[in-house]
C-alpha positions as a LaTeX table, in Angstrom:
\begin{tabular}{lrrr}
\hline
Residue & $x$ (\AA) & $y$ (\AA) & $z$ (\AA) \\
\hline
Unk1 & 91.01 & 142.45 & 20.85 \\
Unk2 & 90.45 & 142.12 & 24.60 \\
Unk3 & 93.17 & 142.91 & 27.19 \\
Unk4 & 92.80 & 139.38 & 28.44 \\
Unk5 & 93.62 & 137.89 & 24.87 \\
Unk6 & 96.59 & 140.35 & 24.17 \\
Unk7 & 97.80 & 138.99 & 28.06 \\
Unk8 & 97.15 & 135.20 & 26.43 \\
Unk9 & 98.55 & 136.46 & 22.86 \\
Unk10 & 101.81 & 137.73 & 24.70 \\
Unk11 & 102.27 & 135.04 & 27.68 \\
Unk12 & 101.62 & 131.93 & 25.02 \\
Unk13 & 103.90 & 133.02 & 22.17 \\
Unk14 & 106.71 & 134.30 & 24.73 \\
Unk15 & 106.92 & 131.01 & 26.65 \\
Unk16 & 106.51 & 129.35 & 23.23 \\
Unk17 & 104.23 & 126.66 & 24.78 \\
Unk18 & 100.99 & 125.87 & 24.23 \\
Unk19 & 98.95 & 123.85 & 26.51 \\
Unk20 & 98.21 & 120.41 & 25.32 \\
Unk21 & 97.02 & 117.21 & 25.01 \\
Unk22 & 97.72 & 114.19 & 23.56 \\
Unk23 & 94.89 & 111.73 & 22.40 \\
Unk24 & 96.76 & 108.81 & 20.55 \\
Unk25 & 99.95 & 110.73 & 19.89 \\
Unk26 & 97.85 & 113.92 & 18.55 \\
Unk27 & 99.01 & 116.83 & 20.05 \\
Unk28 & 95.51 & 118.81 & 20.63 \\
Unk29 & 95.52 & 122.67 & 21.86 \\
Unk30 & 93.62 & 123.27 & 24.94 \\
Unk31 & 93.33 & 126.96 & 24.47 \\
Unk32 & 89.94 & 128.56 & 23.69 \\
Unk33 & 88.71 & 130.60 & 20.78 \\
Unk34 & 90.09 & 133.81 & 21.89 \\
Unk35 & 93.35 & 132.22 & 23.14 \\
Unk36 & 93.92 & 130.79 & 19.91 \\
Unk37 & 92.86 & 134.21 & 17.76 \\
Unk38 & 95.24 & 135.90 & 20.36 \\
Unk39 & 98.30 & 133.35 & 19.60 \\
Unk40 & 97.47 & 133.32 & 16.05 \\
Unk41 & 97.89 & 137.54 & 15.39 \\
Unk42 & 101.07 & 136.97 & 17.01 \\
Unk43 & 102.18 & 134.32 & 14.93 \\
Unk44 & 101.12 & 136.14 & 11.73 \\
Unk45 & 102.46 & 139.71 & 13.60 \\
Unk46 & 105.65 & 137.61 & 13.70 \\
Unk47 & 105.96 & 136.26 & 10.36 \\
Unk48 & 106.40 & 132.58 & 12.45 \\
Unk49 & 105.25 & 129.86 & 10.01 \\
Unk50 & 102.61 & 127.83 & 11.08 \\
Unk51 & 100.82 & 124.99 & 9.51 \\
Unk52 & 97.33 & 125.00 & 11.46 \\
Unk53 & 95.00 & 121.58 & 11.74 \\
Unk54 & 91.65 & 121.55 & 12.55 \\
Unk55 & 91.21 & 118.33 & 14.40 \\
Unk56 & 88.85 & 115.72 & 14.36 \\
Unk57 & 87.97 & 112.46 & 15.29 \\
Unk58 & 88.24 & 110.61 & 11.63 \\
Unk59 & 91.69 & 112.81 & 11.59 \\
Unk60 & 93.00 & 111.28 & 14.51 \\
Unk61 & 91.76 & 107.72 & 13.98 \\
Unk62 & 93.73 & 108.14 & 10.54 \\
Unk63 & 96.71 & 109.07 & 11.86 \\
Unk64 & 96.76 & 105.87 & 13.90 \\
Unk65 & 96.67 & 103.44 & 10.94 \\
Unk66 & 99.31 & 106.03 & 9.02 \\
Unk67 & 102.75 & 106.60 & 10.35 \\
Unk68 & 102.97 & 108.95 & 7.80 \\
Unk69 & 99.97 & 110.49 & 8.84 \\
Unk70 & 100.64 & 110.94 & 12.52 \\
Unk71 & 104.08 & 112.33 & 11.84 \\
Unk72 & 102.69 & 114.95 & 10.04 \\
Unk73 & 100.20 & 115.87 & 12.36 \\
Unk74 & 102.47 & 115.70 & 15.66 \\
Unk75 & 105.45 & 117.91 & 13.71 \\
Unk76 & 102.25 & 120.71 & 12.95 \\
Unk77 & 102.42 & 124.08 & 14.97 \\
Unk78 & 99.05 & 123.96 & 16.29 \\
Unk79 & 96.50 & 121.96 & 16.31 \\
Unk80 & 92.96 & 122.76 & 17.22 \\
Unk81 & 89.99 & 120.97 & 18.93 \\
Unk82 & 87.35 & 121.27 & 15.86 \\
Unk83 & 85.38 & 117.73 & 16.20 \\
Unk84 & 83.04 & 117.30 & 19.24 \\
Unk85 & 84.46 & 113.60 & 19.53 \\
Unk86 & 88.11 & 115.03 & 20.64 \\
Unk87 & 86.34 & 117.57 & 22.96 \\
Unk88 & 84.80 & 114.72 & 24.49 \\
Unk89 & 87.85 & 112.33 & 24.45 \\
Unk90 & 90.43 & 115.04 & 26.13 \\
Unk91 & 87.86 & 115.81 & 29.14 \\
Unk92 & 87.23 & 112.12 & 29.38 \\
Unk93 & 90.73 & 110.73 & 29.91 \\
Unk94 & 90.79 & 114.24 & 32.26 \\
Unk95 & 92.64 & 116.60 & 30.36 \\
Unk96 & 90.04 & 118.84 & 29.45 \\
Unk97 & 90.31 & 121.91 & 26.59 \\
Unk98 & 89.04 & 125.06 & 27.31 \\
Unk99 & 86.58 & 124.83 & 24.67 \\
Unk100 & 85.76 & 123.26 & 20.90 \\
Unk101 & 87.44 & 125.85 & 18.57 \\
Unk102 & 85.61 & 124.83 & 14.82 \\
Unk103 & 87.57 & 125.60 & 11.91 \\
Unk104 & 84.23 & 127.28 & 10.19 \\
Unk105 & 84.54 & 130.10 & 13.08 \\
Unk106 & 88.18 & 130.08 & 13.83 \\
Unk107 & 88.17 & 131.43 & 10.29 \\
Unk108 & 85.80 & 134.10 & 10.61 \\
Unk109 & 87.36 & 135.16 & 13.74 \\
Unk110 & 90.84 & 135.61 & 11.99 \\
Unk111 & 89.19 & 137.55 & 9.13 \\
Unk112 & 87.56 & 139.42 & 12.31 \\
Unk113 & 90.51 & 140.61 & 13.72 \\
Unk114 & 92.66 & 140.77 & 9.86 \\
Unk115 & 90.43 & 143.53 & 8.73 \\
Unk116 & 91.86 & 146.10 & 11.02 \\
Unk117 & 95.04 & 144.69 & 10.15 \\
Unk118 & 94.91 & 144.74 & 6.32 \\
Unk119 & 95.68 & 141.29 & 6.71 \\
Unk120 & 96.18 & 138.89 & 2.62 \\
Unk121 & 94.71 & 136.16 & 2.11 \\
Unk122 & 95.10 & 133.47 & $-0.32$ \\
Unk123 & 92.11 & 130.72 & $-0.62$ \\
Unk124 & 92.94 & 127.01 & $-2.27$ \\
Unk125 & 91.09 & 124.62 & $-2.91$ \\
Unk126 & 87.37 & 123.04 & $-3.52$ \\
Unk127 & 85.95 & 123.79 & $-7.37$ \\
Unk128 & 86.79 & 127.34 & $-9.37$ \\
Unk129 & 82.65 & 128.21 & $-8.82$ \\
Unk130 & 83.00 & 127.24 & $-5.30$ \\
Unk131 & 86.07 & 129.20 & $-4.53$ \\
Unk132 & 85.12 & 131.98 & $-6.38$ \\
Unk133 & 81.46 & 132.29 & $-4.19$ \\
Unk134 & 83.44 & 131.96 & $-1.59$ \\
Unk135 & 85.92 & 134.36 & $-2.12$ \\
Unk136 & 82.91 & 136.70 & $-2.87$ \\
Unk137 & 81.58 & 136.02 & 0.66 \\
Unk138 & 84.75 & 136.76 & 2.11 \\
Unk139 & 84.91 & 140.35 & 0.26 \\
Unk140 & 81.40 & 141.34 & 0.96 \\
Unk141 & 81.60 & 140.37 & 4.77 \\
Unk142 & 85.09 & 141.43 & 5.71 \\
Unk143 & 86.18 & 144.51 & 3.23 \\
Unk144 & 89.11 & 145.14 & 4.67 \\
Unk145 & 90.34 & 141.78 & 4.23 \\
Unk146 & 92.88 & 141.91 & 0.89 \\
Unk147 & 92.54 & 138.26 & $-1.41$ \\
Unk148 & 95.73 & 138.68 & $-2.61$ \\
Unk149 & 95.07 & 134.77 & $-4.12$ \\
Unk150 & 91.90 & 132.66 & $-4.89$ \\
Unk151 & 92.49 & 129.16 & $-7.15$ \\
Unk152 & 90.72 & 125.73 & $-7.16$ \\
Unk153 & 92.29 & 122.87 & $-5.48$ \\
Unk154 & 92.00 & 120.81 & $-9.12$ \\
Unk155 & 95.51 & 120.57 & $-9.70$ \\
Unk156 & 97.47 & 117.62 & $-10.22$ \\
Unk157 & 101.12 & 117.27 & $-7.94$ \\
Unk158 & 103.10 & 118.37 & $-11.22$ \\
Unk159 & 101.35 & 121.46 & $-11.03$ \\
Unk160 & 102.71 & 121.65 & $-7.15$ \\
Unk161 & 105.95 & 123.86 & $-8.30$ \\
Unk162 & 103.41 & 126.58 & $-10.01$ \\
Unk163 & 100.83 & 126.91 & $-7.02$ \\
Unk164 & 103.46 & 127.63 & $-4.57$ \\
Unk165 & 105.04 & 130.14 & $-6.64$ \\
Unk166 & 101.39 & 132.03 & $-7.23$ \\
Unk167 & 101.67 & 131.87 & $-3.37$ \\
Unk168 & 104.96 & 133.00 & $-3.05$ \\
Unk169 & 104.73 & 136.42 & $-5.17$ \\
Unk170 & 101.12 & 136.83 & $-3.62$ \\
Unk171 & 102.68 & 136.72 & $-0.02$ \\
Unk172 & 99.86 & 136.33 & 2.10 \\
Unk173 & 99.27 & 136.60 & 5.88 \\
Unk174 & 96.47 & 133.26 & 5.76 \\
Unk175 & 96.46 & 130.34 & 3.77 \\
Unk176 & 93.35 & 128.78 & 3.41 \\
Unk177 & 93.50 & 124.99 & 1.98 \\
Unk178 & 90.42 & 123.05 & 1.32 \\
Unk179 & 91.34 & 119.84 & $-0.45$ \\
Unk180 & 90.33 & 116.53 & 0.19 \\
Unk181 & 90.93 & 115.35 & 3.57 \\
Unk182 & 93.53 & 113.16 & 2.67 \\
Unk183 & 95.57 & 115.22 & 0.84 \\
Unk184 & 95.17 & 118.75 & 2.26 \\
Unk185 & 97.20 & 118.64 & 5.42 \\
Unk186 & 100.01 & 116.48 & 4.55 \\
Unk187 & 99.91 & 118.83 & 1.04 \\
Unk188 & 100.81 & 121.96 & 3.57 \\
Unk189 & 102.85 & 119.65 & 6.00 \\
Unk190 & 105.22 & 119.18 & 2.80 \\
Unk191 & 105.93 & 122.15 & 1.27 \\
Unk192 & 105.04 & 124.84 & 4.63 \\
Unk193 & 109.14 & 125.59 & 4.88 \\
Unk194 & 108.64 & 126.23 & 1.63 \\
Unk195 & 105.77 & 128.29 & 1.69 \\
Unk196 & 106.25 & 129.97 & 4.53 \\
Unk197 & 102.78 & 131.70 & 5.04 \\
Unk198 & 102.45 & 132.34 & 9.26 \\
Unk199 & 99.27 & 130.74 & 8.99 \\
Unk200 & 98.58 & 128.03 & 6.91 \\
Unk201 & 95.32 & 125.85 & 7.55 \\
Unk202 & 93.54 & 123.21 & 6.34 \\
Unk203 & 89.96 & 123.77 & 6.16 \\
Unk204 & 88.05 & 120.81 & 4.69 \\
Unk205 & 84.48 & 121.96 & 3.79 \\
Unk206 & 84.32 & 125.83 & 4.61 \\
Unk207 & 84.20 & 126.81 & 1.26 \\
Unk208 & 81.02 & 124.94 & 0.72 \\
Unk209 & 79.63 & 126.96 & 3.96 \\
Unk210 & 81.40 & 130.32 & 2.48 \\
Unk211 & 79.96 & 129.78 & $-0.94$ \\
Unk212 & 76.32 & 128.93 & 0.24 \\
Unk213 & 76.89 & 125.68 & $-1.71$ \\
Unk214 & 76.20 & 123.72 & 1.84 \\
Unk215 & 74.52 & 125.40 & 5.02 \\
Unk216 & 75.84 & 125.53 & 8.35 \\
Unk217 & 74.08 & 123.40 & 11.04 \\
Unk218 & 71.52 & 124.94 & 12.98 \\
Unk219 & 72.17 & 126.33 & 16.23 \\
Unk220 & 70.51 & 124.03 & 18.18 \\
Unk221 & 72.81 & 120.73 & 16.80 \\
Unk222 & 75.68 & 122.56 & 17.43 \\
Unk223 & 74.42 & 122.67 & 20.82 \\
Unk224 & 73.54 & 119.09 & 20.77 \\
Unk225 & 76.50 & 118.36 & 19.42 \\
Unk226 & 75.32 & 117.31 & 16.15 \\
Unk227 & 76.77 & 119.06 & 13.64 \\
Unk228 & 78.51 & 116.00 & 11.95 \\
Unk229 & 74.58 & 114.64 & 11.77 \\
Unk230 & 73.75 & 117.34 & 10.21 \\
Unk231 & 76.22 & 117.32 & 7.17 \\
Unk232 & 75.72 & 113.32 & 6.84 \\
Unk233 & 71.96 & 114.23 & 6.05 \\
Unk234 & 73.49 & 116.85 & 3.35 \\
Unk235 & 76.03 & 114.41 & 2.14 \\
Unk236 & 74.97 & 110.81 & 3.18 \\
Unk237 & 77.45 & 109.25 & 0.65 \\
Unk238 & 80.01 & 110.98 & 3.86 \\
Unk239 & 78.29 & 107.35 & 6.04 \\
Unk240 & 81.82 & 105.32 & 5.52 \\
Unk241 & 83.78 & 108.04 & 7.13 \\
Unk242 & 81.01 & 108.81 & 10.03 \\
Unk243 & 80.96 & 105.52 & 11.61 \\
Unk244 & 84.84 & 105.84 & 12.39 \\
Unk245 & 83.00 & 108.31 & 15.05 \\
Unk246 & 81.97 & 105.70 & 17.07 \\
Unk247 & 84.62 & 103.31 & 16.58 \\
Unk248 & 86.93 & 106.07 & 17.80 \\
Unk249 & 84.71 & 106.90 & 20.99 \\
Unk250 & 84.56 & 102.72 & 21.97 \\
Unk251 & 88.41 & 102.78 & 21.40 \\
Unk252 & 88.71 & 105.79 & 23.85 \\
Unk253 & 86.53 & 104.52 & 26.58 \\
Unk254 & 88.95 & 100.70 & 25.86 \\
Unk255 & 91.97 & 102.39 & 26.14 \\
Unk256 & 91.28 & 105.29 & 28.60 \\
Unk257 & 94.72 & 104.40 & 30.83 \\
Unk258 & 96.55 & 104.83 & 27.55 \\
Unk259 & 95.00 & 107.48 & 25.68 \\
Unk260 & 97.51 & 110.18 & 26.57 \\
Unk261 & 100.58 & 108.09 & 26.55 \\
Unk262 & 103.20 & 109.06 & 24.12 \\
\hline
\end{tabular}
């Protein structure tokens, strides 16, 4: 790691304060990549529980017809800039983040800087041949990484009580989560005192990317800013849930005066 990050790493988590902003009550991280790596080694260096959400435009837009929803989100640790659309909607009301930080690479990043570190991780969630490939991936890439867990996220809520004990006696560093996206936050957002894994994060469809089950957008869209295209031409039954995209950007550009109101 950089001098500059451990500077970040040691300023952010000292003053206990991360730069934010809030787009409809959302409290969004403005740190970059390497900001967020930085504050995220000393979180797990710290043993400070942290339920981590990967933000995005749908996200946000359903936290603002669920109380529920929205409570969960704003009592999270840290939340992180993944979708273009709140990229786009902080530097538009003028509150700019430093930069989108994608779940997909914020994870690779960790697993980056855990291998040094020994660091455990335990991956939940998507089908048992899905997790499995990409548990595989996560061994052949990053050796030094130790998968102290890897189980589906098939499990109904009775089965809650046994998950988080596999998690308990595996004690890992990471928690990965990829569940549905209505479940898999407020899932962690329940039982993180509980659980009590430094970083726990909710990462929607990265096992399909780890596993090789989906592909990654090209570079170019994720230049253009298309990545969300992209996946809508791999999963067009995912149309329902794209058009909140532009609902949410005509709501922004309505409510601009009001966006970052409490």
């Amino acid at each position: 790691m950089s001098s500059t990050s451990t500077t970040i790493q040691s300023k952010v988590a000292s003053a206990n304060a991360v730069p934010k902003v809030r787009i409809y009550g959302v409290p969004i991280s403005k740190m970059s990549m390497d900001q967020t790596v930085a504050y995220l080694t000393n979180v797990i260096e710290q043993r400070q529980p942290h339920q981590v959400i990967t933000a995005n435009p749908i996200m946000v837009m359903a936290a603002q017809e669920d109380p529920a929803y929205l409570s969960m989100m704003q009592r999270a640790e840290l939340i992180v800039p993944d979708g273009t659309g709140v990229v786009w909607a902080a530097k538009y009301v003028g509150e700019p983040v430093v930069e989108r930080v994608p779940g997909y690479d914020l994870i690779h990043e960790l697993m980056k800087v855990g291998e040094s570190k020994g660091w455990k991780v335990y991956l939940l969630g998507a089908s048992n041949e899905v997790i499995q490939a990409a548990a595989e991936k996560l061994r052949t890439t990053y050796p030094g990484i130790k998968l102290v867990g890897v189980r589906d996220g098939y499990f109904k809520d009775e089965q809650d009580a046994e998950v988080i004990q596999d998690i308990l006696d595996a004690a890992p560093d990471i928690l990965l989560v990829g569940r549905s996206a209505a479940n898999q936050e407020p899932w962690i957002g329940k039982y993180k005192q509980q659980i009590g894994v430094p970083v726990m994060m909710g990462v929607g469809g990265s096992f399909d990317v780890l596993s090789g089950k989906l592909k990654r957008a090209p570079v170019l869209f994720q230049k253009l800013r298309l990545e969300w295209f992209y996946r809508l031409m791999q999963e067009p039954w995912r149309y329902k849930r794209m058009l909140l995209l532009p609902k949410f950007a005509l709501k922004v550009m309505r409510d601009k005066e009001k966006v970052t109101k409490p």
